[in-house]
C-alpha positions as CSV (number, residue, x, y, z in Angstrom):
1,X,-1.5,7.2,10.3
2,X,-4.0,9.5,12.2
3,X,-7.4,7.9,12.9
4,X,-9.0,10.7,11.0
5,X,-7.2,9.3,7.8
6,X,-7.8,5.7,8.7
7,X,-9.3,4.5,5.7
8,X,-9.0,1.3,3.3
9,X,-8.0,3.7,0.1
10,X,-4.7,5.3,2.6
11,X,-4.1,2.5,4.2
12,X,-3.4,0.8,0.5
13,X,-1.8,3.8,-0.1
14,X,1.1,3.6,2.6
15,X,1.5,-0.2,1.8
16,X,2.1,0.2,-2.3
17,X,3.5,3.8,-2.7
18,X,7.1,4.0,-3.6
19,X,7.3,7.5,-3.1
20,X,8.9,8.8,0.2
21,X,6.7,12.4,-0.2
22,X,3.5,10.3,-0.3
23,X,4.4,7.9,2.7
24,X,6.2,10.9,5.0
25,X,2.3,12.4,4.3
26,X,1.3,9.8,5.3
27,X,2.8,9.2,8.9
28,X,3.6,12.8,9.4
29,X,3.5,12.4,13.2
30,X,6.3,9.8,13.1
31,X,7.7,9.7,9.8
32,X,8.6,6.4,8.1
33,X,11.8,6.0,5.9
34,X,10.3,3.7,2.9
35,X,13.3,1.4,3.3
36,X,12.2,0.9,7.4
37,X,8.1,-0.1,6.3
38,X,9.6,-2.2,3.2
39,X,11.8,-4.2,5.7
40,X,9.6,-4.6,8.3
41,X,6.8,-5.9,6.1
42,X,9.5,-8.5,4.8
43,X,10.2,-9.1,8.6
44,X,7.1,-9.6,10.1
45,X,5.5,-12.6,11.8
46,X,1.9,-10.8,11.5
47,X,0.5,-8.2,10.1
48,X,-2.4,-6.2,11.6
49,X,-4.7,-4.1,9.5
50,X,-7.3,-1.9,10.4
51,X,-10.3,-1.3,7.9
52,X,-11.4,2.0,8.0
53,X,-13.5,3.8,6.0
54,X,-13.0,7.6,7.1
55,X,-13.8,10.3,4.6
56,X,-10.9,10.9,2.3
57,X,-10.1,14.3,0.6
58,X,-9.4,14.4,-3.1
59,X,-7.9,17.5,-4.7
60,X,-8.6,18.7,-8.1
61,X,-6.2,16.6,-9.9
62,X,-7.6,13.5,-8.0
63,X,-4.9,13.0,-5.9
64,X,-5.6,12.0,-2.2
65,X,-4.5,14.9,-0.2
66,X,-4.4,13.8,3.7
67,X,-6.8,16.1,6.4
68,X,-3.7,16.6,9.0
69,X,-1.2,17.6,6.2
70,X,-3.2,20.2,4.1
71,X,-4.2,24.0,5.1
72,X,-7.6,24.7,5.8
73,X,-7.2,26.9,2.1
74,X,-6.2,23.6,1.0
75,X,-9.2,21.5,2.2
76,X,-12.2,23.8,1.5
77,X,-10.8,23.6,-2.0
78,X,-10.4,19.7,-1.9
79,X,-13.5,17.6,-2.7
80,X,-14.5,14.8,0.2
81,X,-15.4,11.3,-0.8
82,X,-16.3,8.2,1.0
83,X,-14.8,4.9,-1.2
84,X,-17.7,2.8,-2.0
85,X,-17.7,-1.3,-1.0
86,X,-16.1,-2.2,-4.4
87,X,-13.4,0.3,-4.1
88,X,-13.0,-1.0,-0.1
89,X,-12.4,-4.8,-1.6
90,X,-10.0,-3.8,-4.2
91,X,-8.3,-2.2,-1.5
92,X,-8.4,-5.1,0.9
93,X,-6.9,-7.0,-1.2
94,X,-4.0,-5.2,-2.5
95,X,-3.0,-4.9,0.5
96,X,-3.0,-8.1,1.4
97,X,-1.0,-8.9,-2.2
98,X,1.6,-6.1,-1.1
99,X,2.3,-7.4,2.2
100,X,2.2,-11.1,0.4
101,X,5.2,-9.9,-1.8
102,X,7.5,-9.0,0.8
103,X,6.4,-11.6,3.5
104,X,4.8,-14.7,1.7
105,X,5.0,-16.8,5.1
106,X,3.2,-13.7,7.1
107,X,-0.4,-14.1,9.5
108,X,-2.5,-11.1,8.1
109,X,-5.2,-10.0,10.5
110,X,-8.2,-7.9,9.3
111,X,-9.5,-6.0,12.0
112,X,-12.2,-3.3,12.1
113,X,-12.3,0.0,13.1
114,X,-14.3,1.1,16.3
115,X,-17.2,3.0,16.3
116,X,-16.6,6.3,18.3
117,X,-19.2,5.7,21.5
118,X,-20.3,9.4,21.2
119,X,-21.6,8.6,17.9
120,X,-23.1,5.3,18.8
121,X,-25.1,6.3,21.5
């Protein structure tokens, strides 16, 4: 997932869609087979997640519609939302559920998401 879609609500997304067309959107430079993230989150000795909270774009219909994967038609007609900190926990922990129901034994590591310096400073 690009770092311009890295955000807790996609991130929850990848981990508890069971839709291929939903996760191939959502690792569209190196498209994952669900089968291949399914068995390595039943595989894994640790599992790293990044919290994010990069602006998401919502279409009409509410759906999330990932910035790499849409026309620039498509996002000037999409609404962009930040989740709020409610929406971020839910998230947070569904993922952590998902992961927990393939992989009860797994470490899961909550990291955070950098600040880019040329905003910082």
């Amino acid at each position: 997932m690009s770092e311009a879609e890295n955000s807790t609500f996609a991130t929850n997304l990848l981990l508890n869609t069971e839709d291929q067309d939903t996760l191939s959107s959502l690792t569209h430079k190196e498209p994952v087979k669900l089968e291949t993230l399914q068995a390595r989150m039943k595989s894994c000795e640790c599992a790293i997640i990044t919290i994010g909270v990069a602006q998401l774009l919502v279409n009409e219909q509410g759906k999330y519609a990932p910035y790499k994967s849409q026309s620039f038609s498509e996002r000037k007609e999409a609404q962009s939302i930040m989740t709020s900190p409610e929406q971020n926990v839910r998230n947070i922990v569904s993922m952590v559920n998902r992961i927990r129901e393939f992989n009860s034994s797994a470490n899961i590591i909550l990291t955070v998401s950098p600040i880019p310096l040329i905003r910082s400073f």
